[in-house]
Every structure is written in C-alpha cells, then in structure tokens.
PyMOL Python script that loads the backbone (N, CA, C, O; Angstrom):
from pymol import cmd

cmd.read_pdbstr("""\
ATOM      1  N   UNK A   1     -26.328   6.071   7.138  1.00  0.00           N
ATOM      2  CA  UNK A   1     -25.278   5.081   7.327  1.00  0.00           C
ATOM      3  C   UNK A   1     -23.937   5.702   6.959  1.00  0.00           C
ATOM      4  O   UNK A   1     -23.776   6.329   5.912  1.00  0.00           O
ATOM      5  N   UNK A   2     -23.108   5.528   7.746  1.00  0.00           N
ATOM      6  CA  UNK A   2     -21.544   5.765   7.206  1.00  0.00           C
ATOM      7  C   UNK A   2     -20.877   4.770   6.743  1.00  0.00           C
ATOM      8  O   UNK A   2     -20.976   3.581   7.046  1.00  0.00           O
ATOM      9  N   UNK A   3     -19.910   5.483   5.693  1.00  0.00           N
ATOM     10  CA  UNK A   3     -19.076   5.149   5.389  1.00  0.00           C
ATOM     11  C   UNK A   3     -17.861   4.959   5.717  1.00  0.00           C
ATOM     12  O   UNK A   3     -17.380   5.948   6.272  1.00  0.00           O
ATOM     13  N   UNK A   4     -17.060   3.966   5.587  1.00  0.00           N
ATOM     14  CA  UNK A   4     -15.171   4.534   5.328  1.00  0.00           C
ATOM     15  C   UNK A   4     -14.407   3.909   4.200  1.00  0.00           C
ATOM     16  O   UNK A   4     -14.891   3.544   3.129  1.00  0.00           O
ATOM     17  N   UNK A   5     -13.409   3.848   4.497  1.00  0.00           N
ATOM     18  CA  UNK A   5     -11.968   3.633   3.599  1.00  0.00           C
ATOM     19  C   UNK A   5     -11.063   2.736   4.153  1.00  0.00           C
ATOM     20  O   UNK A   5     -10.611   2.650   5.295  1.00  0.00           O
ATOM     21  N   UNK A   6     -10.819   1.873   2.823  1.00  0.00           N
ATOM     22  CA  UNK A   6      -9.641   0.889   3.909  1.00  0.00           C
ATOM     23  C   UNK A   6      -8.408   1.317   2.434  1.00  0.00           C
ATOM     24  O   UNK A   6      -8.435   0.959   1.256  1.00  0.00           O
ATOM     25  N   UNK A   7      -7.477   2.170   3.160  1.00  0.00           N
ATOM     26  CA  UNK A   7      -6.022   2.179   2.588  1.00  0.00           C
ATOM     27  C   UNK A   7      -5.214   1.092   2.817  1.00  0.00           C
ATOM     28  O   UNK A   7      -5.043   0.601   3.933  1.00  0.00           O
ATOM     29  N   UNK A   8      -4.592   0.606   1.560  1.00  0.00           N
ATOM     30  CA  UNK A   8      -3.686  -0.434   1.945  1.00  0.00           C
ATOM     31  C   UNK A   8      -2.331  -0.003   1.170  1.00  0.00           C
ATOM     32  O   UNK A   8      -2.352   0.271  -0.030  1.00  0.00           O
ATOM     33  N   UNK A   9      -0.559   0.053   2.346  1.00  0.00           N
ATOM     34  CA  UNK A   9       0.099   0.003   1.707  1.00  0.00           C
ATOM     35  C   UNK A   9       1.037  -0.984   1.617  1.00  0.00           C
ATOM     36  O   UNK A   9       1.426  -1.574   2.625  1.00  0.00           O
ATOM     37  N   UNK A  10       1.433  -1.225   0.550  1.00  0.00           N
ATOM     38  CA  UNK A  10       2.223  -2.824   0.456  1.00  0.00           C
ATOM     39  C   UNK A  10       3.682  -1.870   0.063  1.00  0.00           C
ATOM     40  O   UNK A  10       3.864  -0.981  -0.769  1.00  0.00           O
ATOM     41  N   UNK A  11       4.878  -2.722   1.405  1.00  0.00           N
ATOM     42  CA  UNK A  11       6.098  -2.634   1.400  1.00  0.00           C
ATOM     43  C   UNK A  11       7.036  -3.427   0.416  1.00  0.00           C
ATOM     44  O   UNK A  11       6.787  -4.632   0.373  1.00  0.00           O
ATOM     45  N   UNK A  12       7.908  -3.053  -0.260  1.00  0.00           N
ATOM     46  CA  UNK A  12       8.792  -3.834  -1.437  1.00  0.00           C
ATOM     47  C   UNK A  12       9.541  -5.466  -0.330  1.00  0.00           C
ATOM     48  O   UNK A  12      10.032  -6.435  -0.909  1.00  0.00           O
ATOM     49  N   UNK A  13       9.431  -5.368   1.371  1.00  0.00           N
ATOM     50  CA  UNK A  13       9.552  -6.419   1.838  1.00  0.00           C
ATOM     51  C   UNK A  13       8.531  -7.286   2.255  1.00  0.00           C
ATOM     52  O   UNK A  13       8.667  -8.344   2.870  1.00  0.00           O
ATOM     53  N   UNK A  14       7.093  -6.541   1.717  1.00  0.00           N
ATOM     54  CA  UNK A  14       6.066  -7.748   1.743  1.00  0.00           C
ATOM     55  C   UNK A  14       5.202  -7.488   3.016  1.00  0.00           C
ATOM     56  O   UNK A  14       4.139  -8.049   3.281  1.00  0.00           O
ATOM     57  N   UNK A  15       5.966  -6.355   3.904  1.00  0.00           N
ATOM     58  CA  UNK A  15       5.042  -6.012   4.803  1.00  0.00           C
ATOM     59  C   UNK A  15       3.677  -4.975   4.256  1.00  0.00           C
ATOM     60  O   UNK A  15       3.819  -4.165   3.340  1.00  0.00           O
ATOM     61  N   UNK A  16       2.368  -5.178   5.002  1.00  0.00           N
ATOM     62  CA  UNK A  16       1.645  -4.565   4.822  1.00  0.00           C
ATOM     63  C   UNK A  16       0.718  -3.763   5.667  1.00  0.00           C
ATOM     64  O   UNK A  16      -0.005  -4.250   6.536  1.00  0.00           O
ATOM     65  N   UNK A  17       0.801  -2.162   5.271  1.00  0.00           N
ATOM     66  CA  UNK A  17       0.009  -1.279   6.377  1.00  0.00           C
ATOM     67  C   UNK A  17      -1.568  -1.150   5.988  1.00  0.00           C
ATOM     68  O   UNK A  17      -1.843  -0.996   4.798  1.00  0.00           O
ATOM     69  N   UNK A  18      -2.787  -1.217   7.117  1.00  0.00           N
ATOM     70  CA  UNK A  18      -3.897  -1.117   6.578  1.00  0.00           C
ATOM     71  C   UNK A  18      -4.278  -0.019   7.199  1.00  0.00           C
ATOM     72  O   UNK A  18      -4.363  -0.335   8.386  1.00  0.00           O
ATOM     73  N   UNK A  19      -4.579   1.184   7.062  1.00  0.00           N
ATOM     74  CA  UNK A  19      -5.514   2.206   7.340  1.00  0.00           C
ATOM     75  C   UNK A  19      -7.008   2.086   7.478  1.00  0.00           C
ATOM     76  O   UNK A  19      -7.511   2.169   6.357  1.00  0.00           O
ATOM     77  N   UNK A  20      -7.847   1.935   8.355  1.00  0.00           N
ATOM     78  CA  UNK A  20      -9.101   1.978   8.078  1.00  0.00           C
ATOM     79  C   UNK A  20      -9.962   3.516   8.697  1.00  0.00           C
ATOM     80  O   UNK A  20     -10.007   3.766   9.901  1.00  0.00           O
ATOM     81  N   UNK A  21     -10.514   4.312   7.763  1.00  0.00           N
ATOM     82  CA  UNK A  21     -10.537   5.786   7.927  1.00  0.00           C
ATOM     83  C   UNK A  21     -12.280   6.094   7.838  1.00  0.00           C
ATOM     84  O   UNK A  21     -12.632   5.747   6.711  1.00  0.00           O
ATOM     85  N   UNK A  22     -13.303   6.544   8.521  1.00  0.00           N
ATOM     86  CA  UNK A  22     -14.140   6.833   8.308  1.00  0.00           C
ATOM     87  C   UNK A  22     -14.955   6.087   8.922  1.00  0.00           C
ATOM     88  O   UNK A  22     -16.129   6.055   8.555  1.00  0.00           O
ATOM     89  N   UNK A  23     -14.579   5.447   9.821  1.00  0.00           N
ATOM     90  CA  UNK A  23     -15.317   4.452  11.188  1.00  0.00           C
ATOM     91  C   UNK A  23     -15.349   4.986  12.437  1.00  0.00           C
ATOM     92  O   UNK A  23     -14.328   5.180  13.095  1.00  0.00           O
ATOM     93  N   UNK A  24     -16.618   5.278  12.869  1.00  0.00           N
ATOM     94  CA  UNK A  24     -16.197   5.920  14.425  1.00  0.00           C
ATOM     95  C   UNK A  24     -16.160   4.628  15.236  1.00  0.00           C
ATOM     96  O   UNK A  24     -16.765   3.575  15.033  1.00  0.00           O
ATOM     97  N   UNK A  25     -15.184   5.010  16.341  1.00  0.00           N
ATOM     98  CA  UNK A  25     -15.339   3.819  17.616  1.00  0.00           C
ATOM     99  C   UNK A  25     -14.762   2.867  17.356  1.00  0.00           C
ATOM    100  O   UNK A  25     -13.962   2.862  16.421  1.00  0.00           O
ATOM    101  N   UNK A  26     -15.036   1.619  18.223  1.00  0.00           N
ATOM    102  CA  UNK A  26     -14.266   0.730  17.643  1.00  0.00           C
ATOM    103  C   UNK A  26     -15.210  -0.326  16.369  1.00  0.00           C
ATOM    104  O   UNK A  26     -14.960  -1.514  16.162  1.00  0.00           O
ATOM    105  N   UNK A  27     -16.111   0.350  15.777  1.00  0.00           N
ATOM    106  CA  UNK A  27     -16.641  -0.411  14.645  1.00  0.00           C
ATOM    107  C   UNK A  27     -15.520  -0.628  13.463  1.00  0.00           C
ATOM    108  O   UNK A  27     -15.841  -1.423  12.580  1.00  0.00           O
ATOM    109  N   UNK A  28     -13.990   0.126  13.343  1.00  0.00           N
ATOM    110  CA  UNK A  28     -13.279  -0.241  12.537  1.00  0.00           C
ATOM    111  C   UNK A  28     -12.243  -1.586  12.413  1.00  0.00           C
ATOM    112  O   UNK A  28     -11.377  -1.919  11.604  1.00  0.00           O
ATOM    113  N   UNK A  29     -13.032  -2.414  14.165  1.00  0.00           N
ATOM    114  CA  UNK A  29     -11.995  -3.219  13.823  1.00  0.00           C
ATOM    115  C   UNK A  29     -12.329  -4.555  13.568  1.00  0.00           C
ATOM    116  O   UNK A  29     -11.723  -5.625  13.620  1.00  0.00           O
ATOM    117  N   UNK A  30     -14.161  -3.974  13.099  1.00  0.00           N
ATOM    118  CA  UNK A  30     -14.268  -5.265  12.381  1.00  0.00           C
ATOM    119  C   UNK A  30     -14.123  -5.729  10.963  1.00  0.00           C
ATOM    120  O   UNK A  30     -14.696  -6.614  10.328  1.00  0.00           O
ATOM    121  N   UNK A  31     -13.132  -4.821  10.640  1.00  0.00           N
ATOM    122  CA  UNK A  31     -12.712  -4.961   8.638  1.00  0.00           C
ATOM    123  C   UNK A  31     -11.162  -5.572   9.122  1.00  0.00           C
ATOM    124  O   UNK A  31     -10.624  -6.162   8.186  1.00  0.00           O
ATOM    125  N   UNK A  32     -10.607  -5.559   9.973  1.00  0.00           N
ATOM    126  CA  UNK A  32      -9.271  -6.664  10.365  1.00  0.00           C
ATOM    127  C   UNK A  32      -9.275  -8.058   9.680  1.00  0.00           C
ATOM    128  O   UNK A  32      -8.399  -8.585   8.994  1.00  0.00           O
ATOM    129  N   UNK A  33     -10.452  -8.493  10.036  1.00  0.00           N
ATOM    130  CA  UNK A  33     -10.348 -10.071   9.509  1.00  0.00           C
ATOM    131  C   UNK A  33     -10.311  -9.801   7.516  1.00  0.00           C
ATOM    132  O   UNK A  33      -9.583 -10.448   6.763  1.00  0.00           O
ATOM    133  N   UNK A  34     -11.191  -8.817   7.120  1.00  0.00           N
ATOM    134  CA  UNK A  34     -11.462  -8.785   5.704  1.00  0.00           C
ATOM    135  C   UNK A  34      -9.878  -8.315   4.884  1.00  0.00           C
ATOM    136  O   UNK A  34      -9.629  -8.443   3.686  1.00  0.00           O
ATOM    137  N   UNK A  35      -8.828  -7.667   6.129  1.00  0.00           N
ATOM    138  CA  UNK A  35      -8.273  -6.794   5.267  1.00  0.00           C
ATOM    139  C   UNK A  35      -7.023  -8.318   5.256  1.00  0.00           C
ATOM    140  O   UNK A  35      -6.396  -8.679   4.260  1.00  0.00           O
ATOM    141  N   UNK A  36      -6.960  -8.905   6.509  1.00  0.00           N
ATOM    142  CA  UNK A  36      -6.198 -10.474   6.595  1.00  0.00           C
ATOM    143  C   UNK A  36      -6.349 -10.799   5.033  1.00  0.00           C
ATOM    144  O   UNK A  36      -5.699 -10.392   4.071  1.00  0.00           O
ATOM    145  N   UNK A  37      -7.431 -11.671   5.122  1.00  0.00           N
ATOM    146  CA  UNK A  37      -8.303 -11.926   4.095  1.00  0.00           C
ATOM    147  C   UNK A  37      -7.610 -11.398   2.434  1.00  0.00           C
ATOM    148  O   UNK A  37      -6.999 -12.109   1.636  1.00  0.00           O
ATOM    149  N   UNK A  38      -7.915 -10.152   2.324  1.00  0.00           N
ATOM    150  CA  UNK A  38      -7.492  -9.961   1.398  1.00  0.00           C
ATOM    151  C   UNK A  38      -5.771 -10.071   0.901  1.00  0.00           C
ATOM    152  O   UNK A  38      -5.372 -10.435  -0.205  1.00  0.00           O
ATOM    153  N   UNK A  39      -4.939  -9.643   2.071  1.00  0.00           N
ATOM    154  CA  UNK A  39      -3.815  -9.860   1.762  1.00  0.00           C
ATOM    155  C   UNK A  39      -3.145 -11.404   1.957  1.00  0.00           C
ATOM    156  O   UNK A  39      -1.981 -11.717   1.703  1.00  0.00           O
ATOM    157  N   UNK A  40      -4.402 -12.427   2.572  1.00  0.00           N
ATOM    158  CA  UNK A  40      -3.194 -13.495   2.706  1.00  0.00           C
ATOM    159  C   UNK A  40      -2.621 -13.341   4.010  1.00  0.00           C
ATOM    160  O   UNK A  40      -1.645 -14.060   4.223  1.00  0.00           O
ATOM    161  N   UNK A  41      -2.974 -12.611   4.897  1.00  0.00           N
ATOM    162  CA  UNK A  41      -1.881 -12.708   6.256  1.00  0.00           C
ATOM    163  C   UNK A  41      -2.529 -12.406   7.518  1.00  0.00           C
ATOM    164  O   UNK A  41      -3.733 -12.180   7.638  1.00  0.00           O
ATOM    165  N   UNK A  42      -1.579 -12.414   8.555  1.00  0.00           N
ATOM    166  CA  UNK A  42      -2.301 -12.096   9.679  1.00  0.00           C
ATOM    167  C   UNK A  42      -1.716 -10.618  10.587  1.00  0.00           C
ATOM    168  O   UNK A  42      -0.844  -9.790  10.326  1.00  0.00           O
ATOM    169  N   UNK A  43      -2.405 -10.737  11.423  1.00  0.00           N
ATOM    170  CA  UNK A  43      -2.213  -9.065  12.173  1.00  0.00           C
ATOM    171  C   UNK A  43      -1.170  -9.177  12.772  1.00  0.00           C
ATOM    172  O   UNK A  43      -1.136 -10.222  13.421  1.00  0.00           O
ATOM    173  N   UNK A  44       0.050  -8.333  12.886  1.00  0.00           N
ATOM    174  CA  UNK A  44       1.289  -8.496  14.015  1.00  0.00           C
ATOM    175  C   UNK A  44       0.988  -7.063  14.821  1.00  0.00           C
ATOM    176  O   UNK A  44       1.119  -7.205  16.037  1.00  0.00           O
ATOM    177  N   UNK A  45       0.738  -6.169  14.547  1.00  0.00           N
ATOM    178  CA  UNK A  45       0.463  -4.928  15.431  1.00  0.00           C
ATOM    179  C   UNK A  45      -0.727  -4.077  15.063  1.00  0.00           C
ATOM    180  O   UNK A  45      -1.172  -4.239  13.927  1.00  0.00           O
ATOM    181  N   UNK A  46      -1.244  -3.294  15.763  1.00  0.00           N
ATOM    182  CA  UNK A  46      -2.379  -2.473  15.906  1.00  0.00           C
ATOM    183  C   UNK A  46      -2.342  -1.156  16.550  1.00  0.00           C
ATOM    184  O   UNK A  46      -1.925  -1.179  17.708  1.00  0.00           O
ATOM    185  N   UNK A  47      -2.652  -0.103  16.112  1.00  0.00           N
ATOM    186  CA  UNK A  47      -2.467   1.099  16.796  1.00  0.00           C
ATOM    187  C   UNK A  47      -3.958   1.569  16.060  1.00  0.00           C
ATOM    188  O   UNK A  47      -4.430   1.469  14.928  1.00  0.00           O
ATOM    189  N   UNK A  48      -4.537   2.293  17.734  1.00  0.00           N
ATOM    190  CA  UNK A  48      -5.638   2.755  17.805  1.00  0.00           C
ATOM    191  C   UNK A  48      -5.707   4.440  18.038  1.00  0.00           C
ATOM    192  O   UNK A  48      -5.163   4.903  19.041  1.00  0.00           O
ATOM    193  N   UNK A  49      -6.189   5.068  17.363  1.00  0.00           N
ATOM    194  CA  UNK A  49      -6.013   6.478  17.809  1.00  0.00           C
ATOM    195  C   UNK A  49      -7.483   6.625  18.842  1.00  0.00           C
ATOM    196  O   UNK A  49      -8.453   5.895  19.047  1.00  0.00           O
ATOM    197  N   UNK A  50      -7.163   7.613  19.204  1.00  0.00           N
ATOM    198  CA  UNK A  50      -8.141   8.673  20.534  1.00  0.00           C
ATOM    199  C   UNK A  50      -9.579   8.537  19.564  1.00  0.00           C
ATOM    200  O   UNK A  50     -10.375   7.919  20.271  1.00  0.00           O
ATOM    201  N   UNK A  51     -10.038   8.766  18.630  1.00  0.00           N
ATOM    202  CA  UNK A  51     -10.962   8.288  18.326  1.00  0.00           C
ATOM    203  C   UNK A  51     -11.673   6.895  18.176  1.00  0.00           C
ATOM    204  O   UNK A  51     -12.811   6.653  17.774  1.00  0.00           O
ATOM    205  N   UNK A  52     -10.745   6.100  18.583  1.00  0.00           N
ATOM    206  CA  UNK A  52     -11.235   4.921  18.660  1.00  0.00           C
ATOM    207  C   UNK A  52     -12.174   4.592  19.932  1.00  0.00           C
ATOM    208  O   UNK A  52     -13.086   3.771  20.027  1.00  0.00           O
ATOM    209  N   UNK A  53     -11.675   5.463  20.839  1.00  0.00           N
ATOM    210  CA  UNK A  53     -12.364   5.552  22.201  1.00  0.00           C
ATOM    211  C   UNK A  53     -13.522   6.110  22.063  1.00  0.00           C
ATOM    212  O   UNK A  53     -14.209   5.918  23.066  1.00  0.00           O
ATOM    213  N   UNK A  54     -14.029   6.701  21.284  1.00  0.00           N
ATOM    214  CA  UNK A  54     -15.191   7.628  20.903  1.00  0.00           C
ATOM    215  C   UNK A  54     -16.247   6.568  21.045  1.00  0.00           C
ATOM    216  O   UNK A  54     -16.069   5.351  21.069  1.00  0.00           O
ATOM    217  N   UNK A  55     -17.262   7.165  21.125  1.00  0.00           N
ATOM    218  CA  UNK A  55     -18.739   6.556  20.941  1.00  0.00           C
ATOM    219  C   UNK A  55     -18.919   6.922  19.439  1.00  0.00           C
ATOM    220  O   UNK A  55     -18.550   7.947  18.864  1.00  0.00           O
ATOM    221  N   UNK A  56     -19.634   5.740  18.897  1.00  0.00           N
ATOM    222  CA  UNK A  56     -20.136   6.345  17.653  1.00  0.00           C
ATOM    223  C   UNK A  56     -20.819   7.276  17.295  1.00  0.00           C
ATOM    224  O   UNK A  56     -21.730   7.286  18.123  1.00  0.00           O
ATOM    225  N   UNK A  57     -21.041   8.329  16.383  1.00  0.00           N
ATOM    226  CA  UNK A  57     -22.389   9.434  16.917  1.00  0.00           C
ATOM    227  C   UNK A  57     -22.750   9.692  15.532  1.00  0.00           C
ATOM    228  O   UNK A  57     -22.050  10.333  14.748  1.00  0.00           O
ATOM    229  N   UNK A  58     -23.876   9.163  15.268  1.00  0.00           N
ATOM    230  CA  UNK A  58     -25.141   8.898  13.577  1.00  0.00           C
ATOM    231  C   UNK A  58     -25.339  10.374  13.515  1.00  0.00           C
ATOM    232  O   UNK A  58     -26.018  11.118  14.223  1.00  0.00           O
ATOM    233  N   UNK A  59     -24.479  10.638  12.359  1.00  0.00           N
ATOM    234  CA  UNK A  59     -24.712  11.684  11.797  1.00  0.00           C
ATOM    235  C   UNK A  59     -23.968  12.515  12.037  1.00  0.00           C
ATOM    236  O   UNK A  59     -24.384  13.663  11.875  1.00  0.00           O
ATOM    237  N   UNK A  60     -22.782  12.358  12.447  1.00  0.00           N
ATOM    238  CA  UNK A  60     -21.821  13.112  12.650  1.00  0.00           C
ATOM    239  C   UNK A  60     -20.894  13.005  11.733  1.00  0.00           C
ATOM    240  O   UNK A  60     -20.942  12.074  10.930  1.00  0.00           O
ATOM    241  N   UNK A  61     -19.626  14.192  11.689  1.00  0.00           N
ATOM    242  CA  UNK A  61     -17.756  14.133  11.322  1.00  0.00           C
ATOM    243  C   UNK A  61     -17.270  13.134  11.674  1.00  0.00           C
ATOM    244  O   UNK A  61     -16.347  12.714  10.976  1.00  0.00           O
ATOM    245  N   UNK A  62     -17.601  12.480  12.670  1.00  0.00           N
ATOM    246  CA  UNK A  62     -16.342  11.305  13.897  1.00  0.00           C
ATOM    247  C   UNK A  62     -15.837  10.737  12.633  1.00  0.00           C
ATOM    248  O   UNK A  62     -16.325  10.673  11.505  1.00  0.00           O
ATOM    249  N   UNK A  63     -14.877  10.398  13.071  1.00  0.00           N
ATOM    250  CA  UNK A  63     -14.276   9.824  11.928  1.00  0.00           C
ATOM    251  C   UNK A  63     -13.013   9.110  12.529  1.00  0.00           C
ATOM    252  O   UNK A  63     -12.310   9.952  13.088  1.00  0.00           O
ATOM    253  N   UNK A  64     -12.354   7.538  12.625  1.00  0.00           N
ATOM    254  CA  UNK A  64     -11.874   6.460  13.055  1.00  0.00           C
ATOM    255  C   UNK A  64     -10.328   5.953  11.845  1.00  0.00           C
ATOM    256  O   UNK A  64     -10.354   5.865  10.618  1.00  0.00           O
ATOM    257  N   UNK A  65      -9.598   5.802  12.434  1.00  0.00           N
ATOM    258  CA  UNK A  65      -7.826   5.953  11.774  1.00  0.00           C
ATOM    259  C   UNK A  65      -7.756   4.303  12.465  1.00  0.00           C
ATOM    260  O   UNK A  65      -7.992   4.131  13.661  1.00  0.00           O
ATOM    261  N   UNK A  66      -7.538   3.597  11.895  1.00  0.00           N
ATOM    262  CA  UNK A  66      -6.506   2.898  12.366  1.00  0.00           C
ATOM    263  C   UNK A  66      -5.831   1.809  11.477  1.00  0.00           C
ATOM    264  O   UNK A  66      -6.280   1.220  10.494  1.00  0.00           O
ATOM    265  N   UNK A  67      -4.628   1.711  12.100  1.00  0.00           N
ATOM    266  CA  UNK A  67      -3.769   1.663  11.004  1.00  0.00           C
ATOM    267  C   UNK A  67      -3.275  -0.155  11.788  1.00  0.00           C
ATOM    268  O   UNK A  67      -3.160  -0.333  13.001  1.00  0.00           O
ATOM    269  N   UNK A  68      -3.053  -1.328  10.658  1.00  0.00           N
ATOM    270  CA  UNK A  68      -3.108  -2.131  11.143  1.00  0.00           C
ATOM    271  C   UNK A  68      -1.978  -2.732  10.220  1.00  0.00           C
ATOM    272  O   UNK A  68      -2.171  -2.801   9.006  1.00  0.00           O
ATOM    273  N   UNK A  69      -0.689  -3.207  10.842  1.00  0.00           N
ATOM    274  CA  UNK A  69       0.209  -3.927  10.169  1.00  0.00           C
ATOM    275  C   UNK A  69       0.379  -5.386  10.293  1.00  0.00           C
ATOM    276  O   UNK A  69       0.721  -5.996  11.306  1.00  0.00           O
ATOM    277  N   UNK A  70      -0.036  -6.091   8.597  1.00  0.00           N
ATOM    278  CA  UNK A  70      -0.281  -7.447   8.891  1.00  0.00           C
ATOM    279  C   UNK A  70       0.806  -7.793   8.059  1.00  0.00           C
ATOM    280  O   UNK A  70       1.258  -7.196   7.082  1.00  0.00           O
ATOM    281  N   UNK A  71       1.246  -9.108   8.726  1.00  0.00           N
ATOM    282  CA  UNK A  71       2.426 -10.037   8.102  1.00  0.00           C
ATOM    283  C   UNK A  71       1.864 -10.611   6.814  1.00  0.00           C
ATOM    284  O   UNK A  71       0.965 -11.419   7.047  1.00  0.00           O
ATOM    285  N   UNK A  72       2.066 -10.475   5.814  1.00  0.00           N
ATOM    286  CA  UNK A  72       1.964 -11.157   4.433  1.00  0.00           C
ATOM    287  C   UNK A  72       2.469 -12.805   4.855  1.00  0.00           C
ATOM    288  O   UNK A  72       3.191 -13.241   5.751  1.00  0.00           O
ATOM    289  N   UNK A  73       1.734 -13.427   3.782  1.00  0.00           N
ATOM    290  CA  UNK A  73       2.126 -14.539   3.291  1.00  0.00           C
ATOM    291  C   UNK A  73       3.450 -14.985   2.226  1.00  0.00           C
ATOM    292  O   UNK A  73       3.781 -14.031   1.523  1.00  0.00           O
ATOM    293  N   UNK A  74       3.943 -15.754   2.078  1.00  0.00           N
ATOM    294  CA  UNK A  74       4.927 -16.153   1.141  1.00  0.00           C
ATOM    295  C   UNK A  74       5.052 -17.399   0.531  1.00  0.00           C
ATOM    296  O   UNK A  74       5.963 -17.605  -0.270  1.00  0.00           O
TER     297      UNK A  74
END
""", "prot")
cmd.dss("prot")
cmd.show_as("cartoon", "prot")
cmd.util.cbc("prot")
cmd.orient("prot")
C-alpha cells in the first residue's frame, strides 16, 4: 500500500495551499474534501501535474503533486 503527504501552507491573509504528494493518478483528489474539512473552507483552484494523468502502478516511485488552494473561513 502507498503512502503520501498532505502539506499545508497557511497565508498571513488566511489563504490556504494544500500539497498532496505521494499519490499516483488521480487517487489524490480524494483527500480534497478532508483537507476542506480540516481547514474550514472550500476549494477555489486546483492544479494537476502530468502525473496526475498517470495510471497508478503498485509498487512503484509514481508519485502525485497536487497542490490545491482553498478559501478559508472567517
């Protein structure tokens, strides 16, 4: 089973970037709702890298970036 990483960086204006790193394919974009979730907010943009297009492959390097900027709450 793989693993990944969800980086989160919080802006001094409340915006917030989520990284999710160590997901091949598009299995990373089912931690979107969790990362909402955790901050209180919802998704305003999404950027998918070239690995997102990938097939998953068990037992491999692949390895999945994407970086998801959600609007905070106030």
């Amino acid at each position: 089973m793989s693993s990944g990483k969800i980086k989160l960086r919080i802006f001094p204006d409340g915006r917030v970037e989520a990284e999710i790193d160590g997901i091949a394919g598009s299995g990373c974009t089912k931690f979107i709702p969790l990362v909402e979730q955790l901050v209180g907010g919802e998704t305003i943009d999404s950027k998918r890298t070239e690995n997102y297009f990938q097939d998953a492959v068990i037992g491999s390097e692949a390895s999945e970036i994407e970086t998801t900027r959600v609007k905070g709450s106030r």
